[in-house]
N, C-alpha and C positions, 0 to 999 in steps of 0.2 A: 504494500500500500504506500501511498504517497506519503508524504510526512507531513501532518498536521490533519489529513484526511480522517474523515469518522470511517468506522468499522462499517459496514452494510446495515449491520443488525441494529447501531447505534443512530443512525441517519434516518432509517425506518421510524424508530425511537422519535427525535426528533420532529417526523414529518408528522405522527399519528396528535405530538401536540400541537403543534398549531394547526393541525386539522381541529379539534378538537377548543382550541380559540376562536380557530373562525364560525366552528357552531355556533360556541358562547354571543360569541359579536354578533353573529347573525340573529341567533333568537332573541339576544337584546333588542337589537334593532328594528323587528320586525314587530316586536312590544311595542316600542316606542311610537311606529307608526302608525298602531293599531290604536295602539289608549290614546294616541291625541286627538287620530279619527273620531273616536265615542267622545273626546273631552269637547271637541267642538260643537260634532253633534247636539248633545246636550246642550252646548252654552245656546246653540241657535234655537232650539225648543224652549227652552229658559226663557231668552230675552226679546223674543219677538210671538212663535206659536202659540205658546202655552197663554200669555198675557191677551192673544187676539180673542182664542177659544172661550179665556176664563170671562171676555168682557162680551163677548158676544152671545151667548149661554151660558149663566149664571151655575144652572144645574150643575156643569163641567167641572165646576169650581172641587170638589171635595177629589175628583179623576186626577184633575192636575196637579193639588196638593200631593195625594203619593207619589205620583209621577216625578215630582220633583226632588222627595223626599229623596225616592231612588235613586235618583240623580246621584246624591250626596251616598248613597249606599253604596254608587258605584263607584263615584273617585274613593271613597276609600278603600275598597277592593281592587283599584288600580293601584294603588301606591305601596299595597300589600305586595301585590307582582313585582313589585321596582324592587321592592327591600329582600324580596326572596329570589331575586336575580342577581344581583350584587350579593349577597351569603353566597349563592351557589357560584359565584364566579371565586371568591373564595373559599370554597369548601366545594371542590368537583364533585366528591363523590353524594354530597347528601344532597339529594330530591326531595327529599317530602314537604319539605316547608313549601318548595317552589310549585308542587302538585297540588299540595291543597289551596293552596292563592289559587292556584291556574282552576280549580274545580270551584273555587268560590266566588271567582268572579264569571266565568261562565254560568253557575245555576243563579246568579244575579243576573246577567244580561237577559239570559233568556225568560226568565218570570216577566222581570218588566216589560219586554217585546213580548210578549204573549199578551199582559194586559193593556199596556198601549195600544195593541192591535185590534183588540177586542173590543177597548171602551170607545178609539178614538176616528178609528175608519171612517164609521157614517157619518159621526161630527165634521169630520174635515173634508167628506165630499162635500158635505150641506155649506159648511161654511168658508173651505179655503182654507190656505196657510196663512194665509194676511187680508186684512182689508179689503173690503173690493177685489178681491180675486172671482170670485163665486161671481 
């Protein structure tokens, strides 16, 4: 072998971790661009939908309030994913912290889009996302 060359076995070594980083980075990243996607979401339900729905049918009002609540249920269910991504970046081998964020913010999204879906569908044909849309 050359001199200063790695061994085969030790290069393999080397290759499997930063394979193995660019997981990491990758599933970070692909967090990152997913919770900001839902974080916007939200803010634009927050600051415009919810406020049109709530003053245009009063009813809506008690819908929106959980609605939003969850909102808050969900960033902190994202921020859980951030802190058991960073543990698991340092600490490789342990998953479970990071599974169970990743299970609890999924049976979080998906409750809410189920009752979002269900409470708010016919509201929002009937009355639009904003003003004078309808």
């Amino acid at each position: 072998m050359r001199e200063g060359a790695l061994a085969a076995g030790d290069a393999r070594s080397a290759l499997n971790v930063m394979a193995m980083r660019q997981n990491d980075w990758t599933l970070g990243a692909f967090c990152a661009r997913y919770c900001n996607a839902v974080a916007r979401h939200h803010g634009l339900e927050d600051e415009a939908v919810f406020p049109h729905l709530a003053s245009s049918d009063r009813a809506l009002v008690p819908v929106i309030d959980r609605l939003a609540d969850e909102h808050l249920t969900i960033h902190d269910a994202i921020e859980a994913v951030d802190r058991e991504l960073v543990h698991h970046i340092n600490n490789r081998d342990d998953f479970d912290g990071l599974q169970r964020a990743l299970d609890l913010l999924t049976d979080a999204l998906l409750s809410h889009l189920s009752y979002e879906e269900h409470e708010l569908v016919e509201p929002l044909a009937r009355l639009g996302f904003y003003a004078d849309q309808v």
